[in-house]
N, C-alpha and C positions, 0 to 999 in steps of 0.2 A: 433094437428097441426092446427093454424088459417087458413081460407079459404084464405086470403092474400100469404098465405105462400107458397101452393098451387098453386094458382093461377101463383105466381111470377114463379115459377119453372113449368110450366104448366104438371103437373107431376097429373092425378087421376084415371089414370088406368093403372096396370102393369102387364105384362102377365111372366109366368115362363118357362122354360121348361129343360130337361134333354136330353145331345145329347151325342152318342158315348157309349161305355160301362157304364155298371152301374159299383155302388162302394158301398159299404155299409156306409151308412150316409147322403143320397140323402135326404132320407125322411124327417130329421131332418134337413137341410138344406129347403126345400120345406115347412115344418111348420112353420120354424123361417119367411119365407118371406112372405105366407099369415100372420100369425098372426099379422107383426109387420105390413104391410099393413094395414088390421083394423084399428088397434091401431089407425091409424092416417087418417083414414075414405078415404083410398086409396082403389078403387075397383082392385081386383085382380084375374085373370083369368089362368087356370092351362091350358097347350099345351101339348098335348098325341103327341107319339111316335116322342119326336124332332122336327126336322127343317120339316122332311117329314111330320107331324102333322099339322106342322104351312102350308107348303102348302097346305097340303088340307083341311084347315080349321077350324082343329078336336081343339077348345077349347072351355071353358066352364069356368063359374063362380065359385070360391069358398067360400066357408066361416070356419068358425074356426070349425064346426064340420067335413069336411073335410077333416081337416087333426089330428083328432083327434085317440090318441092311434096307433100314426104311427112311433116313435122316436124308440121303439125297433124291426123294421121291415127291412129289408133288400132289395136292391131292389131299386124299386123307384115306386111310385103310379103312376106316370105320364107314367110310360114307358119312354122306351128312344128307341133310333135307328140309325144309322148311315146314308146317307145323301150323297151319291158323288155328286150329280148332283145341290148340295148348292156350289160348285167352280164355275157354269158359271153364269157371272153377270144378265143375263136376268131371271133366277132362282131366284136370289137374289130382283133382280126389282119384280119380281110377290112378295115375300115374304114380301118387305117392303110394297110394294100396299095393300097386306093383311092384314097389320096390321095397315094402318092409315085408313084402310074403315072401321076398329073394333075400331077405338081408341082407340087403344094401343099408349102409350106416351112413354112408353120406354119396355126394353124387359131384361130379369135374363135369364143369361144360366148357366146350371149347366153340365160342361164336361173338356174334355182334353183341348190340344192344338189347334185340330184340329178343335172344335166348337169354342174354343176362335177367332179361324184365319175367321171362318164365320160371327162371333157376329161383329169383327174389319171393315170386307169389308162392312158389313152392315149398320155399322154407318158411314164411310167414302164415300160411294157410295150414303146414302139414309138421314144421319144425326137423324136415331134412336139412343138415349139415350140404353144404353148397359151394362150391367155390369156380369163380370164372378163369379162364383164361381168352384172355383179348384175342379173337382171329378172324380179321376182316379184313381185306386192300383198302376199303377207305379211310381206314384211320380214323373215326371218327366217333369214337369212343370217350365220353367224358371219366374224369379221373385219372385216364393213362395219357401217358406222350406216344404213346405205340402202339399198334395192334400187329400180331403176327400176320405175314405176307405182302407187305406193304412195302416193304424195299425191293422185294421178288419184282412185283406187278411196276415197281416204278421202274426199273432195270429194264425187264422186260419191252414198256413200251419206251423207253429212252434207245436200245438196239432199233426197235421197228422204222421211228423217227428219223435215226441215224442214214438207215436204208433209203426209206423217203425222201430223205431231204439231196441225197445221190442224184433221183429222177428228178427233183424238183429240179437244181443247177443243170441240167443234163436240159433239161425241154423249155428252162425262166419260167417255169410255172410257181402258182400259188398252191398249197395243201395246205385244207382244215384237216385234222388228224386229230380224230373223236379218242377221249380214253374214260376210262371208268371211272366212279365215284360218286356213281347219282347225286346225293345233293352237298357232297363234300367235295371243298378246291382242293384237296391237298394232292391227288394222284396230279392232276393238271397245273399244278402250281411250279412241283418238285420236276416235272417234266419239262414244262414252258423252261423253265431256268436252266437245265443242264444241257437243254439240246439251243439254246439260244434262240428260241420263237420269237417270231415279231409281237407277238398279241397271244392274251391266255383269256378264251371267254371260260367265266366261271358262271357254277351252274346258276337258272335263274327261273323265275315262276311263271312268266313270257315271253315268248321269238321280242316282243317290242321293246323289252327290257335292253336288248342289246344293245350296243352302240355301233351300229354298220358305218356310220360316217369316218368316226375317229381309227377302225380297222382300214378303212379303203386309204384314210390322209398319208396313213403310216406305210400302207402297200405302196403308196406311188410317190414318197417321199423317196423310199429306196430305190423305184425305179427310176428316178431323177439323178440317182447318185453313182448311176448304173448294176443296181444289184436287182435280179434279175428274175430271183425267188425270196419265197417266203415261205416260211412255216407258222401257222396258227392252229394251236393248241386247245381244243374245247373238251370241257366236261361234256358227258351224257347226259347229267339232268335227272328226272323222274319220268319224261315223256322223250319219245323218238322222234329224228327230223330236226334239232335245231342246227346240225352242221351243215344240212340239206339246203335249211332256211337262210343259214347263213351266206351258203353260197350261191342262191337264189339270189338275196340282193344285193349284192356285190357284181352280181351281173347285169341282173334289171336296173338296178339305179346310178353303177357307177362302170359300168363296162370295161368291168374285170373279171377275167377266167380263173379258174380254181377247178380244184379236185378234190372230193373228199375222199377219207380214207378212214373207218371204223375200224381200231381193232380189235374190240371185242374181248370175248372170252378168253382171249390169248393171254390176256394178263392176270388172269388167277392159274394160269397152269405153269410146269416147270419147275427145272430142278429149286431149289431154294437157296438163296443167299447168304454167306456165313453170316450176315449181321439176324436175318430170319431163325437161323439157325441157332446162334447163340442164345438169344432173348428165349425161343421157344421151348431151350433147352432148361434154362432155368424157371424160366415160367412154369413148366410143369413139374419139376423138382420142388418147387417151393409152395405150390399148389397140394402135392400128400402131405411134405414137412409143416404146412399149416392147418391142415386139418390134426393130424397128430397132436401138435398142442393145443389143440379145442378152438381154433376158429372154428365158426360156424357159417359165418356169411360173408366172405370178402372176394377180390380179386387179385389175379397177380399183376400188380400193375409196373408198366416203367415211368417213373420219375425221376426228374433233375439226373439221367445217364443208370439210375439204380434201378433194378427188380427189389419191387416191393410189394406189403400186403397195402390195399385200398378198401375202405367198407365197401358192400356190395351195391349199399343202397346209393352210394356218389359215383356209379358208373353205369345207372340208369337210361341214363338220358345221350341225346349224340350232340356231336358239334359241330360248328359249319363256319366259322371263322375265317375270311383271309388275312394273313398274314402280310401288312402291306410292306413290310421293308422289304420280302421277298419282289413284290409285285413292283417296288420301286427301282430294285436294280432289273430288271426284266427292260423296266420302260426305259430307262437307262441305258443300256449294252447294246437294247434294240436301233435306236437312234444313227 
């Protein structure tokens, strides 16, 4: 890139960081945006643990050995961290003061909704150049089809499942097998369907919301057929206990045994999936390449199969959609 070029877009130091839970493919997001930095003799600077890092100062210079032999890592180099106290605007004023006394000319976040809502008040309050990159397993980011990690963590808990469902045929028992996405179906949707579960409860705002009746008909429909296990698929929710609850009455009211099984944190960690891998790779490439030509506020988002830019301000918000053709061959196959 000519120094003109540069110049014009007064763009020559960009600092990075990672805010909220991690996702598997941070890393490879975080290479693509030092390297393509270089590339075009852009100083680039990595912020440890989040927005909480960026206030206390904690960054540091990188260069291409930095982020080297990091694509099949999990994780994120940088740390991440969560941040409430990035909602009140005087938190916000120290944060951007902090980064025009470092020359930082613009700033990469790599997180949910809830950093993109930070990165927005930031540029709108202080007029730092901004750009998000999508990285969260629940996919539940408005504007994109994607969020980095999200094939990892689905992967992830589809092996566990696979495991599971071994002991289940092994003992005719029934497993609820909890997976992640607080109030998004899509971790437990894409799961339900690949490992062929009887029943997908998606997340819900009460235990009574459930349908315990139409999970037990469908239990001992199959046991009538002589099939012997089962597997049911549940979101986590916002609160703890609903696969507990679940299996509470399934006993009490229809005197049916089960097992739960939370996998937990197991599914933000691990190596990352070329499909993780690819997206993050260019997510972060096109992330310095758009600041270079003077965006100011967008995202790299994926739509209709392409990495593109998205305004920042249409990726605000989250989604929670079920997709019922999915949930209709689920009910379908199960049968």
């Amino acid at each position: 890139m000519s120094e003109e070029t540069k110049s014009n877009n007064n763009i020559n130091r960009i600092a990075v960081l990672c805010s909220g839970g991690d996702s598997p493919g941070m890393n490879c997001a975080i290479r693509a945006v030092v390297r393509t930095c270089l590339a075009n003799d852009i100083e680039i600077f990595g912020i440890r643990r989040g927005y909480a890092g960026l206030l206390e100062g904690s960054q540091h210079q990188m260069d291409a050995a930095s982020v080297g032999n990091i694509l099949q890592k999990g994780g994120t180099i940088l740390q991440t961290s969560r941040c409430p106290e990035f909602i009140k605007p005087e938190i916000r004023a120290e944060a951007a003061h902090i980064l025009k006394r470092k020359n930082v000319d613009a700033l990469i976040v790599i997180g949910g909704n809830g950093s993109f809502n930070g990165a927005w008040e930031l540029h709108k309050e202080h007029g730092i150049p901004v750009v998000g990159i999508p990285g969260t397993i629940d996919n539940d980011i408005e504007g994109t089809d994607y969020s980095i990690g999200f094939d990892t963590a689905v992967q992830t808990a589809i092996e566990a499942v696979d495991k599971i469902r071994d002991t289940a045929h092994s003992h005719d028992r029934t497993f609820i097998v909890e997976v992640m996405g607080r109030k998004s179906p899509a971790i437990a949707l894409h799961v339900g369907l690949c490992t062929g579960a009887e029943n997908i409860i998606f997340p819900v705002q009460e235990e009574k919301e459930v349908d315990i009746d139409t999970i037990a008909n469908d239990i001992k429909r199959g046991l009538k057929r002589g099939k012997g296990s089962s597997i049911i698929i549940a979101s986590e929710g916002e609160t703890e206990g609903l696969s507990h609850y679940v299996h509470n009455e399934l006993l009490d009211k229809h005197k049916l045994d089960s097992r739960v099984c939370i996998l937990g944190h197991i599914q933000r960690g691990g190596n990352p999936t070329a499909r993780d891998r690819f997206i993050a790779t260019q997510m972060g490439h096109l992330a310095v390449k758009s600041l270079l030509a003077g965006e100011k506020a967008s995202v790299t988002a994926e739509q209709n199969g392409q990495v593109v830019l998205e305004k920042l301000e249409n990726c605000l918000g989250k989604k929670f959609e079920v997709e019922e053709k999915y949930v209709e061959i689920v009910k379908t196959l199960s049968k």
